[in-house]
Biotite code that builds the C-alpha atoms (Angstrom):
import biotite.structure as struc

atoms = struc.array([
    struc.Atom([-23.319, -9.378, -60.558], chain_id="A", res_id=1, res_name="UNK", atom_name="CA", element="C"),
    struc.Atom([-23.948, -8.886, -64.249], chain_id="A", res_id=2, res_name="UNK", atom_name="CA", element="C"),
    struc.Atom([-22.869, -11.598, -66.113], chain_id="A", res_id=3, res_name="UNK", atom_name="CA", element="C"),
    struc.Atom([-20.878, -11.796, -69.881], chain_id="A", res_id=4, res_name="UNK", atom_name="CA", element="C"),
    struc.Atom([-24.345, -13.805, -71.291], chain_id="A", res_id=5, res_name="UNK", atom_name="CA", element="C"),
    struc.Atom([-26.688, -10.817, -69.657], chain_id="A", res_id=6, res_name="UNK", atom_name="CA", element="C"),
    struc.Atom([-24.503, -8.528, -71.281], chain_id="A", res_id=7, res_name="UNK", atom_name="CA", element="C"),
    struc.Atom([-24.205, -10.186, -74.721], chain_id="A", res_id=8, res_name="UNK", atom_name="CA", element="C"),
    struc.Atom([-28.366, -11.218, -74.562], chain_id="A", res_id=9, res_name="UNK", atom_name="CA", element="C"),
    struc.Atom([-28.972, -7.104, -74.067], chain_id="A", res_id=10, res_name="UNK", atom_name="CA", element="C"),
    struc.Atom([-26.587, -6.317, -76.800], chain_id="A", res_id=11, res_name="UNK", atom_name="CA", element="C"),
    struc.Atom([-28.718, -8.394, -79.044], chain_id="A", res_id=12, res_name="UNK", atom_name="CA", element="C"),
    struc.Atom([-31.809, -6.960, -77.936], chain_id="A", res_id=13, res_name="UNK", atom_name="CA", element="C"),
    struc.Atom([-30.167, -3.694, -78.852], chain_id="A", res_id=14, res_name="UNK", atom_name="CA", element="C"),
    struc.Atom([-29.097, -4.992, -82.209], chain_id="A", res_id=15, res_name="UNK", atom_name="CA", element="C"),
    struc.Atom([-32.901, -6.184, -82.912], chain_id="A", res_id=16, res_name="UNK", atom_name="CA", element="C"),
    struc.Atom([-34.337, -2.712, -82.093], chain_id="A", res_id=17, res_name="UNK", atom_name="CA", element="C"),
    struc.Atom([-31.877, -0.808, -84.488], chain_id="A", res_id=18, res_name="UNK", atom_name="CA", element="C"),
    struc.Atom([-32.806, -3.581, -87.403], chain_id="A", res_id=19, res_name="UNK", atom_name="CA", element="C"),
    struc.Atom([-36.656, -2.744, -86.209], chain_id="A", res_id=20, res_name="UNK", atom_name="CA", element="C"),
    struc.Atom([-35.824, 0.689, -86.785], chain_id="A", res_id=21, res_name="UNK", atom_name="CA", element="C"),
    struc.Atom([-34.312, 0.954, -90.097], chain_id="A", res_id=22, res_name="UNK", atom_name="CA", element="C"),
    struc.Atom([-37.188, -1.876, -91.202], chain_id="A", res_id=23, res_name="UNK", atom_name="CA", element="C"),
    struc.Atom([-39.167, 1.117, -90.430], chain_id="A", res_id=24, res_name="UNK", atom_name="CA", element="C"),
    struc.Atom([-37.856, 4.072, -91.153], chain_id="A", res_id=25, res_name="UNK", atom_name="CA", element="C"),
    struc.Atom([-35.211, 2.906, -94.062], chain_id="A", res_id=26, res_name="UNK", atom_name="CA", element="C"),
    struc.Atom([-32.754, 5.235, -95.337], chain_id="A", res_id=27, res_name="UNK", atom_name="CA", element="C"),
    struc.Atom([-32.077, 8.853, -95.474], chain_id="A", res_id=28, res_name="UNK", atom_name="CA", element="C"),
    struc.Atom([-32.899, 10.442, -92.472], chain_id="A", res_id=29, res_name="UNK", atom_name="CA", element="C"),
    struc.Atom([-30.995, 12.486, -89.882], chain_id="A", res_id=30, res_name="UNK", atom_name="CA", element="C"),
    struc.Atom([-28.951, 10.308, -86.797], chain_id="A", res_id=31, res_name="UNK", atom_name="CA", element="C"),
    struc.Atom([-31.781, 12.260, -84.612], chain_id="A", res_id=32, res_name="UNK", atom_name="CA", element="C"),
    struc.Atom([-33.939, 10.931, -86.086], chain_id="A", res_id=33, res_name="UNK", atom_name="CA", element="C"),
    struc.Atom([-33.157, 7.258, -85.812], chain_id="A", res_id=34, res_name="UNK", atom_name="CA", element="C"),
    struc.Atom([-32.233, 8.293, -82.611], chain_id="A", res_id=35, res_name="UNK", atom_name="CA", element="C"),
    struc.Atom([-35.254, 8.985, -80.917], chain_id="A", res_id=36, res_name="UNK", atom_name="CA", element="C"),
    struc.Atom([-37.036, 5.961, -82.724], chain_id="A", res_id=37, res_name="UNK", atom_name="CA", element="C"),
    struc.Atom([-34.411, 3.988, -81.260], chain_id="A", res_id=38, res_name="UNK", atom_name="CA", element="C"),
    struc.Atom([-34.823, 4.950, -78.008], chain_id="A", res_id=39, res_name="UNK", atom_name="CA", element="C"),
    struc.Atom([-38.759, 4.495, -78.268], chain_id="A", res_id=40, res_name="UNK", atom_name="CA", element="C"),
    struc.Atom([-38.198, 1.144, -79.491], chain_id="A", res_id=41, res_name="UNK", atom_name="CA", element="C"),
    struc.Atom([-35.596, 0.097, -76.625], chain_id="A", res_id=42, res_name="UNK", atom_name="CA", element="C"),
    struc.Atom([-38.773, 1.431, -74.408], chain_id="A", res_id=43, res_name="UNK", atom_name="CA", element="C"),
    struc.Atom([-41.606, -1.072, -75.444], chain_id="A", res_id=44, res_name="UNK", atom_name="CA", element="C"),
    struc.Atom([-39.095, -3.132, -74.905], chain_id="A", res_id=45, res_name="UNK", atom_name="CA", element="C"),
    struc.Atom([-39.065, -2.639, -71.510], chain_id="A", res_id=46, res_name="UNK", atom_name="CA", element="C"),
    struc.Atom([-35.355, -1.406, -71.361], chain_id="A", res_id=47, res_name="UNK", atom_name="CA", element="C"),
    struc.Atom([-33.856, 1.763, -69.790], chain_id="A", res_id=48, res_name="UNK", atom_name="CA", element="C"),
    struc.Atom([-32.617, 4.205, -71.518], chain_id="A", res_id=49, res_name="UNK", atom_name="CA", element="C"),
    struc.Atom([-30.516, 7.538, -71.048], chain_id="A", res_id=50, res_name="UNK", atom_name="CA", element="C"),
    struc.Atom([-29.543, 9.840, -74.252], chain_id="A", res_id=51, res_name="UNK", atom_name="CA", element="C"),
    struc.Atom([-26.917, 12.642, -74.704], chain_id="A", res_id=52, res_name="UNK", atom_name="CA", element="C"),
    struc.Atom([-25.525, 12.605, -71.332], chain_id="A", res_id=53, res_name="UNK", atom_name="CA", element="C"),
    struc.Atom([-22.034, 14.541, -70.565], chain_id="A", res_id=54, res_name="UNK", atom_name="CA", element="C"),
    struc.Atom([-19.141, 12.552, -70.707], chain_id="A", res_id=55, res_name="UNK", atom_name="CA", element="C"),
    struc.Atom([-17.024, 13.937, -67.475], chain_id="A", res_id=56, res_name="UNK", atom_name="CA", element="C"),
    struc.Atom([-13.403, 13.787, -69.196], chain_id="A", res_id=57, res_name="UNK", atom_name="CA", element="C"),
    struc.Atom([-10.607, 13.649, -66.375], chain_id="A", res_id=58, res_name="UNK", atom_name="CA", element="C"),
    struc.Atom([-7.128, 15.412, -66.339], chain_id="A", res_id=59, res_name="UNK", atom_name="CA", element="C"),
    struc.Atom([-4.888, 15.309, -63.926], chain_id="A", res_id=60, res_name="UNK", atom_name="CA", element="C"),
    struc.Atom([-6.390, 16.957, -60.697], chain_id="A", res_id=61, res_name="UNK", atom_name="CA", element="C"),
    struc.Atom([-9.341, 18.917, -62.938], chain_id="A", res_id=62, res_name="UNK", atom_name="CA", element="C"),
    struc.Atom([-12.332, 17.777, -64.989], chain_id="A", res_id=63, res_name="UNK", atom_name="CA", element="C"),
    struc.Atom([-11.962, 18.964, -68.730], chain_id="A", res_id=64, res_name="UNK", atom_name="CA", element="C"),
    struc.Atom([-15.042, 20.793, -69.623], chain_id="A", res_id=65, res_name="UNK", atom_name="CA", element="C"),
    struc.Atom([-15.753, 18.645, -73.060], chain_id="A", res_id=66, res_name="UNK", atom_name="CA", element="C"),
    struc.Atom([-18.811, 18.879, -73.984], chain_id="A", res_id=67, res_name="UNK", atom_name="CA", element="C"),
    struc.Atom([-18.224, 15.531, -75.202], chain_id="A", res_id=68, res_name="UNK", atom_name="CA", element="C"),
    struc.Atom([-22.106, 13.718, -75.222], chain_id="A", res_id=69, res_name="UNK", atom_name="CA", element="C"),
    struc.Atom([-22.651, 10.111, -75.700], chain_id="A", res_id=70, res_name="UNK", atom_name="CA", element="C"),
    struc.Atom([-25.761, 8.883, -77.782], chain_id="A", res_id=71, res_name="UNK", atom_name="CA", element="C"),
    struc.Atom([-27.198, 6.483, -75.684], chain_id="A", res_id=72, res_name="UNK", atom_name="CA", element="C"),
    struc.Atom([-26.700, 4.279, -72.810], chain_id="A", res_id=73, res_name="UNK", atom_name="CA", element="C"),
    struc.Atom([-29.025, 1.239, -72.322], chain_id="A", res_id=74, res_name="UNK", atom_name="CA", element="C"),
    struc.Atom([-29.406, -0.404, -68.680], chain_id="A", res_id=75, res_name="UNK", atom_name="CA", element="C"),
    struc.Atom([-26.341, 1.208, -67.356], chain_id="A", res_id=76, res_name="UNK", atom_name="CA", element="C"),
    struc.Atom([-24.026, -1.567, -69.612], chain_id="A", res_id=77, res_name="UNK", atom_name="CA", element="C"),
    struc.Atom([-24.471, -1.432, -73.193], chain_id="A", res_id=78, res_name="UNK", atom_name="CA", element="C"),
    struc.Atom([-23.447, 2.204, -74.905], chain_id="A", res_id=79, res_name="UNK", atom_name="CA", element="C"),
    struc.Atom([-24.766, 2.916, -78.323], chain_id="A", res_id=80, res_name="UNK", atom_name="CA", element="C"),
    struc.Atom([-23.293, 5.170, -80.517], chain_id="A", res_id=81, res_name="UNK", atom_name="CA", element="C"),
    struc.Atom([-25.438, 6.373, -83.206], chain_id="A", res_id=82, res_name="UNK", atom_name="CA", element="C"),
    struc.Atom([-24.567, 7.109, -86.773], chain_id="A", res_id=83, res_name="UNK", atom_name="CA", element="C"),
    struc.Atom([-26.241, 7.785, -90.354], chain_id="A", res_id=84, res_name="UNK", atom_name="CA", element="C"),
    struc.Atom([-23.465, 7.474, -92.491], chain_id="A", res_id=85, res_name="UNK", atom_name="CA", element="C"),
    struc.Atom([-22.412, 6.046, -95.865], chain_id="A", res_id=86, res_name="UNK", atom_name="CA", element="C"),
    struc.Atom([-19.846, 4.425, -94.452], chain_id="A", res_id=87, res_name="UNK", atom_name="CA", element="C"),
    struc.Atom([-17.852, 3.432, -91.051], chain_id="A", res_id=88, res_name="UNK", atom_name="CA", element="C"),
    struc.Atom([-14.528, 5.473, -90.055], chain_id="A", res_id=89, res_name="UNK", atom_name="CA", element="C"),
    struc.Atom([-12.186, 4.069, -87.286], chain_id="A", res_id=90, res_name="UNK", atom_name="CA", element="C"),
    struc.Atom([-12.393, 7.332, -85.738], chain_id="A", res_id=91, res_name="UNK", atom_name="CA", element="C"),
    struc.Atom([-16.326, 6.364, -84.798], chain_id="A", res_id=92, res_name="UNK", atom_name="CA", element="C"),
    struc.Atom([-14.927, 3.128, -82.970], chain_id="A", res_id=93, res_name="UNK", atom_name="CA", element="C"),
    struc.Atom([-12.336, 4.779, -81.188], chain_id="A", res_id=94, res_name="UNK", atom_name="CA", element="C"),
    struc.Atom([-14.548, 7.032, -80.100], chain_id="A", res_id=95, res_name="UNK", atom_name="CA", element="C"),
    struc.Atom([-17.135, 4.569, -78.685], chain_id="A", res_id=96, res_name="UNK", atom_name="CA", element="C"),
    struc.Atom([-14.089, 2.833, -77.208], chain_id="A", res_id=97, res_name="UNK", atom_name="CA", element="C"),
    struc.Atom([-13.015, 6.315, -75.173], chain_id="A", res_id=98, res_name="UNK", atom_name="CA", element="C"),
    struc.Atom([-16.417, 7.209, -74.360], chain_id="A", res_id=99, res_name="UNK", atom_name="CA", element="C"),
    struc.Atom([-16.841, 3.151, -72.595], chain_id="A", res_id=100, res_name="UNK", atom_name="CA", element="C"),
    struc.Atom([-13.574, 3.799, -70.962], chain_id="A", res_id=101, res_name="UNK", atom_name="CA", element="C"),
    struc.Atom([-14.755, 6.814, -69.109], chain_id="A", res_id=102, res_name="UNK", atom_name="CA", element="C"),
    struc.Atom([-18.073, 5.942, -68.566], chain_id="A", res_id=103, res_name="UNK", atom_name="CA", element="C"),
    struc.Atom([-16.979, 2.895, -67.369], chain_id="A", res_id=104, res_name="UNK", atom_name="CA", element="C"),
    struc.Atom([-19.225, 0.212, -69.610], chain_id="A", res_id=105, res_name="UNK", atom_name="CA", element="C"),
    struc.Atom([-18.208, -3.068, -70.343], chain_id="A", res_id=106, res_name="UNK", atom_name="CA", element="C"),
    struc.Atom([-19.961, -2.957, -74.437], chain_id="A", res_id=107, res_name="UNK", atom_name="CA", element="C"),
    struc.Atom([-20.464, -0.891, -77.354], chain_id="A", res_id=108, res_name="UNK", atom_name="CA", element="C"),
    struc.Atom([-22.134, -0.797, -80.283], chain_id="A", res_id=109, res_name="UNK", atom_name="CA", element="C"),
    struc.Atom([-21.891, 1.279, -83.141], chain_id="A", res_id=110, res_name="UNK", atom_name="CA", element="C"),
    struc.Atom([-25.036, 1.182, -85.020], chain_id="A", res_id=111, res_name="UNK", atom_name="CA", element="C"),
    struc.Atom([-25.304, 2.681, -88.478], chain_id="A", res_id=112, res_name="UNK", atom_name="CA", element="C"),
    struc.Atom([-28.355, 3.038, -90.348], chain_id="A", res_id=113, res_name="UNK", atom_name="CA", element="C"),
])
């Protein structure tokens, strides 16, 4: 059973590799961009990753066909959603908040660089 601390310890593991990344990279580039660094840094960090998966979105009896892609997802608990912005809308954090409730994860974090 994964416990609140495991969760919480990832999470700031997560937090540390977005704060490596923007040491690096700084400001100004594409969410892709930080993205993929973000991903490579969560890697030699020894933690698994998985990036712009579908979001199955259920209605009713059928599956609505969405499109709707999360950012990423780090060790099956922790989903990061990934922005580039000047500044944070609520719309991003109810997003990250419908995306956890159909995918089932227990955190999110909304990382801007």
């Amino acid at each position: 059973m994964i416990t609140k601390k495991a969760i919480n310890d990832l999470s700031y593991e997560i937090i540390g590799a977005a704060i490596e990344v923007h040491k690096v990279l700084g400001p100004g580039l594409l969410e892709s961009n930080y993205e993929k660094a973000l991903i490579h840094e969560l890697s030699l960090r020894g933690l698994r990753t998985k990036s712009q998966q579908i979001i199955q979105v259920p209605y009713k009896e059928i599956l609505l066909d969405c499109e709707l892609r999360y950012d990423i997802l780090v060790e099956d608990l922790v989903l990061v959603e990934n922005k580039a912005v000047l500044e944070i809308h609520p719309i991003f954090e109810a997003t990250l908040l419908t995306y956890m409730k159909h995918l089932k994860i227990p955190k999110g974090i909304c990382a801007n660089r």
